[in-house]
C-alpha positions in Angstrom: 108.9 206.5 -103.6 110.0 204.5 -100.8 110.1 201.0 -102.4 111.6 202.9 -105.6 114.7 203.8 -103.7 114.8 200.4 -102.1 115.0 198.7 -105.2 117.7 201.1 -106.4 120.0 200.2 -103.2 119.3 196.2 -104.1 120.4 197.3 -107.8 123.7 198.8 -107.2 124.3 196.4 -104.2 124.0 193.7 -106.5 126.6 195.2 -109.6 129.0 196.3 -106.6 128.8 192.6 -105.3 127.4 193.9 -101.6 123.8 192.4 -102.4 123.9 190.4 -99.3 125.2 193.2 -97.0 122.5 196.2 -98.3 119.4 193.3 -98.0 120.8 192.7 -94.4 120.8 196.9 -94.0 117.5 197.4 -95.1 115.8 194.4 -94.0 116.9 194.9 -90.4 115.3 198.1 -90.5 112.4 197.2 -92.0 111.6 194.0 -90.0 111.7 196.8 -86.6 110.0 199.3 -88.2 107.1 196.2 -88.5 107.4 195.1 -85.1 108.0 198.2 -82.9 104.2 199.1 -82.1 102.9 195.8 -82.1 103.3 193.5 -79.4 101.6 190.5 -80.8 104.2 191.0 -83.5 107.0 191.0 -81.0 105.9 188.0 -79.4 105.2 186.1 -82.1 109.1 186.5 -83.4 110.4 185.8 -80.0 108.7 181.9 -79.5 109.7 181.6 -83.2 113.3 182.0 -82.7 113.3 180.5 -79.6 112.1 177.7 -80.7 113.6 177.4 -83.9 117.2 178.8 -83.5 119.8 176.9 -81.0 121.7 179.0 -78.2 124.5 178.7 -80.2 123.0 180.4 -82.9 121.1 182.9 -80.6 124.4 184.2 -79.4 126.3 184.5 -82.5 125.1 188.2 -81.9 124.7 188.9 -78.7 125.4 192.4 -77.0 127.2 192.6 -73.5 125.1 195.1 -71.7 126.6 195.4 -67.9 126.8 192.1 -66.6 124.2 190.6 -68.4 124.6 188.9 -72.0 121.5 190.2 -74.3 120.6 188.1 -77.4 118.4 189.5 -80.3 114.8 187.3 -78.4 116.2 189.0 -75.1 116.1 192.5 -76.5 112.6 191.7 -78.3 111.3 190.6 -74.7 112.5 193.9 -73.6 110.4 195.4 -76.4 107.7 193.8 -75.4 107.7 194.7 -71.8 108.3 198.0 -72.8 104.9 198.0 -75.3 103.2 196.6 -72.1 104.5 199.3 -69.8 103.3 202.0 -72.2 99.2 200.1 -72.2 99.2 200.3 -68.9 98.1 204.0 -67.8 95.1 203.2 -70.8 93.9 200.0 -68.0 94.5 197.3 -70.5 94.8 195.5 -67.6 91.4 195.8 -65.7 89.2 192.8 -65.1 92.5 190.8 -65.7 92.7 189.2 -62.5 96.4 187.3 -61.9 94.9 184.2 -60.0 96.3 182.2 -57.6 99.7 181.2 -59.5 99.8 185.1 -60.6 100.5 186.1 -56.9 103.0 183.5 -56.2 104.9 184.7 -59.2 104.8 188.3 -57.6 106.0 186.5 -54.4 108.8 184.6 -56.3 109.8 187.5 -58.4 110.6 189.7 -54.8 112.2 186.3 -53.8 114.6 186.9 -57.4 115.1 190.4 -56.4 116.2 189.5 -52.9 118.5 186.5 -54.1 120.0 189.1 -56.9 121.0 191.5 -54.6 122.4 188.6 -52.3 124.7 187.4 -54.6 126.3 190.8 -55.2 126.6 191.2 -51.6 128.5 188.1 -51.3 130.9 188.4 -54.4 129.5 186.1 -56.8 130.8 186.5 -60.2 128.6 189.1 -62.0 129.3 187.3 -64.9 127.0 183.8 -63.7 124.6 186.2 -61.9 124.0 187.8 -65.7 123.3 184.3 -67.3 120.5 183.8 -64.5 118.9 186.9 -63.9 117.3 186.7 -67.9 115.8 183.4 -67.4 114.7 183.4 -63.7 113.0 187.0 -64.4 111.5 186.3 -67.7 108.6 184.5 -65.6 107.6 188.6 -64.7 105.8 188.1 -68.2 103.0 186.1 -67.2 101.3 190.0 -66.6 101.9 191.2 -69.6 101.0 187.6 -71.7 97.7 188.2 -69.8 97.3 191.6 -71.0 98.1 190.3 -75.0 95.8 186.7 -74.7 92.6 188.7 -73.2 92.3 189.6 -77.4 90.9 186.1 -78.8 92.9 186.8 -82.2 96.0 187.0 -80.1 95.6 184.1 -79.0 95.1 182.5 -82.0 98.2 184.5 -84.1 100.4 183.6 -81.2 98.9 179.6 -81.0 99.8 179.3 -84.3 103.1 180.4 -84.1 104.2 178.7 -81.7 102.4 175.2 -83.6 104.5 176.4 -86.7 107.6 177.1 -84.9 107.3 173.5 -82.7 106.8 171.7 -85.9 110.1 173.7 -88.2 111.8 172.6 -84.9 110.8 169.2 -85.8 111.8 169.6 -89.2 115.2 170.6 -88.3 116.1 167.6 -85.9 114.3 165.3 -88.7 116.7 166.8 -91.3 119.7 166.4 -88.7 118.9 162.8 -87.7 118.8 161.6 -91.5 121.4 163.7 -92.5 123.5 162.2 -89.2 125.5 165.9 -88.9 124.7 169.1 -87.4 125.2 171.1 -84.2 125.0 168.9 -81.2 124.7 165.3 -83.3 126.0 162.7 -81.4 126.1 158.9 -82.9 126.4 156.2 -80.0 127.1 152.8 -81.0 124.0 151.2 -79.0 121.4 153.3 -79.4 122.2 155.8 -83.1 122.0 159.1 -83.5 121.1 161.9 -80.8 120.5 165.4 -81.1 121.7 167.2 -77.8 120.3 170.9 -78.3 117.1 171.7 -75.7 114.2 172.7 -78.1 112.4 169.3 -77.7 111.3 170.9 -73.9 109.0 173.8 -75.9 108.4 171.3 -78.6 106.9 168.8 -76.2 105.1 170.9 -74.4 103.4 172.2 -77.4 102.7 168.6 -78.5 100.8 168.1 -75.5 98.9 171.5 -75.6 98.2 170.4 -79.3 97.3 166.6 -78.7 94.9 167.9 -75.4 92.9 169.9 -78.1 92.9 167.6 -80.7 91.3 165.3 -78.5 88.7 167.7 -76.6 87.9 169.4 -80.1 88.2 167.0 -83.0 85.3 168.0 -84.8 86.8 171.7 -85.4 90.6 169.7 -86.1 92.8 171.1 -88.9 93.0 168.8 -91.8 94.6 165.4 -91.4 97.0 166.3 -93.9 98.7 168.7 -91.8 97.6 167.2 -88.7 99.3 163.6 -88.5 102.9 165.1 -89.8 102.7 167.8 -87.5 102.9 165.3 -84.8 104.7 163.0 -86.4 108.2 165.7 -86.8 107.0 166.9 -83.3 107.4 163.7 -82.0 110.3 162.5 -83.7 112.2 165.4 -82.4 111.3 164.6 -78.7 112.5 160.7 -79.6 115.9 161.8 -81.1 116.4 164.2 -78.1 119.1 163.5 -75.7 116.8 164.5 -73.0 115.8 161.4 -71.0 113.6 163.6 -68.6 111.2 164.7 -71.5 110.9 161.2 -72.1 109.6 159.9 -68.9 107.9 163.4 -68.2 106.0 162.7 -71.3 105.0 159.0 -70.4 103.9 160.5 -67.3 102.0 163.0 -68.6 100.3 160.8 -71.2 99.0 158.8 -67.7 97.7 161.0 -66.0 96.0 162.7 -68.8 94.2 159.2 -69.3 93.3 159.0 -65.8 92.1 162.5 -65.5 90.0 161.9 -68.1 88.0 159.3 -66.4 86.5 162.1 -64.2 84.9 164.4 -66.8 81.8 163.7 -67.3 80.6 166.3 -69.6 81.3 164.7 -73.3 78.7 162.1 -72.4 81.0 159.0 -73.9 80.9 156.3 -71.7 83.9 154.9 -69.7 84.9 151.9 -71.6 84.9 153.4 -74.7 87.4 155.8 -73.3 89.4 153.9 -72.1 89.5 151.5 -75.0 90.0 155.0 -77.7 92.5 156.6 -75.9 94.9 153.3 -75.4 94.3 153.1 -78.9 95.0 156.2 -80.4 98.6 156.4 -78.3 99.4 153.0 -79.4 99.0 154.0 -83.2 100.6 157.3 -82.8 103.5 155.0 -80.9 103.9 153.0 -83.8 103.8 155.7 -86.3 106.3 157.8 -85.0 108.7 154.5 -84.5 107.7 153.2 -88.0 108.7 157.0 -89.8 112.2 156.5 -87.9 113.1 153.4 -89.4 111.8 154.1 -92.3 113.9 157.0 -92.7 117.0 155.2 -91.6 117.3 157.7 -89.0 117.2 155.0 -86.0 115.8 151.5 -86.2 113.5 149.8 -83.6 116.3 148.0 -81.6 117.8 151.2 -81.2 114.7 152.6 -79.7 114.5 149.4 -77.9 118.3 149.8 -76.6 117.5 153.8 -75.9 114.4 152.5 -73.5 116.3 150.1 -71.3 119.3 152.5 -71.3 116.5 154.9 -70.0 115.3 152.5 -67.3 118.5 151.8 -66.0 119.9 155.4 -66.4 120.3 155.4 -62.0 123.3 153.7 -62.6 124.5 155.8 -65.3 127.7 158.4 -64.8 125.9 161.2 -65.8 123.4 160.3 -63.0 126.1 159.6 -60.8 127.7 163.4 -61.7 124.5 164.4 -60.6 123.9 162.6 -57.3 127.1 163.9 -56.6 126.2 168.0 -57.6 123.1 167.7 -55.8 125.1 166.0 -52.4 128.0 169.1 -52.9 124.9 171.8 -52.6 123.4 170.3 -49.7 126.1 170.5 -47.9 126.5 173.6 -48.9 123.6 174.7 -47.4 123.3 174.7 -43.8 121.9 177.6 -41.4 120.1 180.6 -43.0 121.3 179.9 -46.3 119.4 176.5 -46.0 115.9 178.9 -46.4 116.9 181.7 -48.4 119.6 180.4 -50.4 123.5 181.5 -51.3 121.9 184.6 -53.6 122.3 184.4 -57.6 125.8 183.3 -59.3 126.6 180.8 -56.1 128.6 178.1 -57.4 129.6 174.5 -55.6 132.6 172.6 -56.4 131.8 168.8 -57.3 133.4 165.8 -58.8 132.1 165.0 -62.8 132.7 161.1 -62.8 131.4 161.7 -66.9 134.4 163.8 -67.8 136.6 162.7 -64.6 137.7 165.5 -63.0 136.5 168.3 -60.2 134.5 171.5 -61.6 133.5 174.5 -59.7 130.3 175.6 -61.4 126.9 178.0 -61.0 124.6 175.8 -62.8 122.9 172.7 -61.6 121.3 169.9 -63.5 118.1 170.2 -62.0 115.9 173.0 -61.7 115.0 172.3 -57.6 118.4 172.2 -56.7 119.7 175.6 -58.7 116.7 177.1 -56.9 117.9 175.6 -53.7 121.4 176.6 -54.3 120.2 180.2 -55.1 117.1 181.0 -53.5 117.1 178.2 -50.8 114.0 176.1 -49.1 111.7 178.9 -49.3 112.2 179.6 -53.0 111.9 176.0 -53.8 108.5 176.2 -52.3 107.4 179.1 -53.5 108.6 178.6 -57.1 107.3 175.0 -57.5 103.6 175.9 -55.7 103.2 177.9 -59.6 103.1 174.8 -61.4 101.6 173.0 -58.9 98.8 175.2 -58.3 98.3 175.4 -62.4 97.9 171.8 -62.3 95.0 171.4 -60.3 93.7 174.4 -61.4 94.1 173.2 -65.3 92.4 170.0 -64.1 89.7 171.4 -62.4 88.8 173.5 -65.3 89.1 170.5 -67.6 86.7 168.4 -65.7 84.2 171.1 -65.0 84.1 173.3 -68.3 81.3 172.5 -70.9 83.5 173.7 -73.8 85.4 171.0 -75.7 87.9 173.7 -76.8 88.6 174.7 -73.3 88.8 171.4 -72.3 91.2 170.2 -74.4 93.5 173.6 -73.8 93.3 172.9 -70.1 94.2 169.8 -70.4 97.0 170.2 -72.7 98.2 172.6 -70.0 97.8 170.1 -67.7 99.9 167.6 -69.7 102.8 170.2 -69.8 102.8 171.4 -66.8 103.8 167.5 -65.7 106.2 167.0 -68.2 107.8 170.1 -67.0 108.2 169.4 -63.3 109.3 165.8 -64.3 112.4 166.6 -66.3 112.9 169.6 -64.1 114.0 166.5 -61.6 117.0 166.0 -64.1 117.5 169.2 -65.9 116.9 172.6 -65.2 114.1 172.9 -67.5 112.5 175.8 -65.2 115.1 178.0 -64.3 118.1 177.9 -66.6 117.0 177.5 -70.0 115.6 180.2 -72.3 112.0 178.8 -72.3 111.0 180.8 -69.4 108.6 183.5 -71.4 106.8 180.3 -73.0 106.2 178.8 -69.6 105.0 181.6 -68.4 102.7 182.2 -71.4 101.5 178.2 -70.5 100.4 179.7 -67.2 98.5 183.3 -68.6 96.9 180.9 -70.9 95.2 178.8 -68.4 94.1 182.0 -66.3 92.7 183.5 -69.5 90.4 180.4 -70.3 89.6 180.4 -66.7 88.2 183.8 -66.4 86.6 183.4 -69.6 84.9 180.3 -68.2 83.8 182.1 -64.7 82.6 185.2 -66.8 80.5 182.5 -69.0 78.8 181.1 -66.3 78.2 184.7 -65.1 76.0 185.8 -67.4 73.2 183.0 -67.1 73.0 184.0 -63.9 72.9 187.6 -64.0 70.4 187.4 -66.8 
């Protein structure tokens, strides 16, 4: 009866020419109704159009609640808290232990709260302290991304999704480069086309989680078919990005991924033959990714060529300089108390912008150390950086210790991430400002999930 009066509406939609309009009515409705009492489902949608979607075309609907702007992935997070909130009083969270970084979150989380109620104590705009409190918070979903990865099919559906969205991401920046037009498609004279929106940062680090299992687990790989032009658009979009900090943070990742390796000594493959594979295998995929460009006509090598000594010498560059100069206008800024604890959410600093040539007064901060400086001060730097830190040596430890090739290569895709991240966090605020906040945090859950899954494995042999 239901789908019967559905298709009636769609009929007399279409002969009154409002097809478009009653689809949008019941399909808004319907995709709710599909998501409301299922978190997975939630969460899944939320990385999707995160990753997919721009800002720009996030906000085309966004809903001014208070002070703080709410797009449609902001309401869904919401959801999803809420659907967590509601599991709790059943103790879907028992035997979940946080683990180190899960405490420091706690700890930088009352830090937020106390900066948040700084800044409206001192004045700030409520406006800037609205833009920050969504993604500084977000990271308060590390508990319930816990609670949803504890079900192994979770963690599959929501692996998946975010391998699917990380890919249609490269897609779309493929489709842009070739095409040369698009939202944020910039053509330079020396170094061709870039693409300025900030989707590489989740599609790298999901290239790296992806290429870490790959490379623990090949035997249990997908299909080559879909395997070498998933990485292929992946990486494409990371080389047409305009963000020179993925860049190096991937380099460096790639590094020390090759070094760690050199200490695990459980896939019994001697150290010259890793050594020898590995610098092979990057080389290829190198060549590849450079070879699909110019083929494509999208850049050709001496752009890529131009792009990497414009990248080397980028200390000289203006928007390095703007930088220098941002970063030298917060610390002095900061002097006394304010020097540990901050200027509170919503502080601005007034600096000049030799890039655009004049003096701007601004909240946000190219680089994610300095915004938490500027709001949260010495201690908040600490405390926010020792959560990625700590996940990197724990990811590593895990990866050299665990006896499971799938484990291994999540942790040390993690691990991979977690050092791209802190890299370009140097340069942009990758951490604090952007809306990627709920799928760093869901980097994090991840690692503590295969952690306690590897301490409860080595449990039972002993118990038995």
């Amino acid at each position: 009866m239901g789908l019967a009066l559905i298709c009636l509406v769609l009929l007399v939609a279409m002969f009154m020419k409002h097809f478009a309009a009653a689809a949008a009515l019941l399909a808004v409705p319907g995709i709710l109704f599909l998501l409301v009492g299922a978190p997975v489902r939630v969460l899944m949608t939320v990385f999707a159009v995160q990753i997919v979607f721009t800002v720009t075309q996030l906000s085309a609907v966004t809903f001014q609640i208070g002070f703080v702007p709410l797009r449609v992935d902001d309401m869904l997070t919401f959801l999803f808290l809420w659907l967590w909130l509601l599991s709790i009083p059943d103790g879907s969270m028992k035997g979940l232990r946080p683990g180190l970084q899960g405490y420091l979150i706690i700890a930088y989380l009352l830090l937020f709260i106390y900066s948040f109620q700084m800044g409206r104590a001192a004045g700030n705009e409520m406006l800037n302290i609205g833009y920050q409190v969504l993604p500084y918070g977000a990271y308060i979903t590390y508990f319930p991304l816990l609670w949803i990865l504890s079900d192994p099919k979770n963690r599959r559906l929501l692996w998946r999704t975010l391998l699917v969205s990380a890919v249609a991401g490269g897609v779309i920046y493929t489709i842009k480069g070739y095409m040369k037009a698009g939202e944020e498609v910039y053509i330079r004279e020396t170094t061709g086309v870039r693409i300025a929106t900030r989707q590489p940062n989740a599609i790298g680090a999901v290239m790296l989680v992806y290429m870490g299992t790959l490379w623990k687990d090949w035997r249990n790989r997908p299909s080559l078919v879909a395997v070498i032009p998933s990485l292929i658009l992946m990486g494409m979009a990371i080389i047409l990005s305009q963000t020179r900090g993925i860049w190096g943070g991937f380099v460096l990742a790639m590094a020390s991924a090759w070094i760690l390796n050199l200490f695990r000594r459980k896939d019994n493959v001697r150290l010259g033959r890793k050594l020898v594979v590995s610098i092979t295998v990057t080389a290829v995929l190198l060549i590849i990714l450079v070879f699909a460009i110019s083929a494509m006509g999208i850049l050709s090598a001496q752009d890529i060529a131009q792009r990497t000594s414009e990248t080397s010498s980028f200390t000289t560059s203006e928007s390095t300089l703007a930088r220098l100069l941002a970063w030298n206008a917060i610390l002095e800024d900061l002097h006394g108390r304010s020097l540990l604890i901050g200027r509170g959410l919503g502080a601005t600093y007034t600096s000049f912008r030799p890039d655009i040539g004049s003096v701007m007064t601004v909240h946000y901060v190219d680089s994610s150390y300095f915004q938490l400086a500027l709001n949260m001060g010495l201690i908040g730097v600490v405390v926010f950086t020792s959560i990625f830190v700590v996940a990197l040596f724990r990811a590593a430890r895990l990866f050299v210790r665990t006896e499971d090739p799938r484990r291994a290569g999540l942790a040390l895709g993690v691990f991979c991430a977690v050092i791209m991240l802190l890299f370009a966090s140097g340069f942009a605020s990758v951490l604090t400002n952007y809306r990627f906040s709920m799928l760093w945090a869901f980097l994090l859950a991840l690692l503590q999930v295969e952690i306690l899954r590897e301490r409860k494995g080595r449990a039972i042999p002993a118990e038995a």
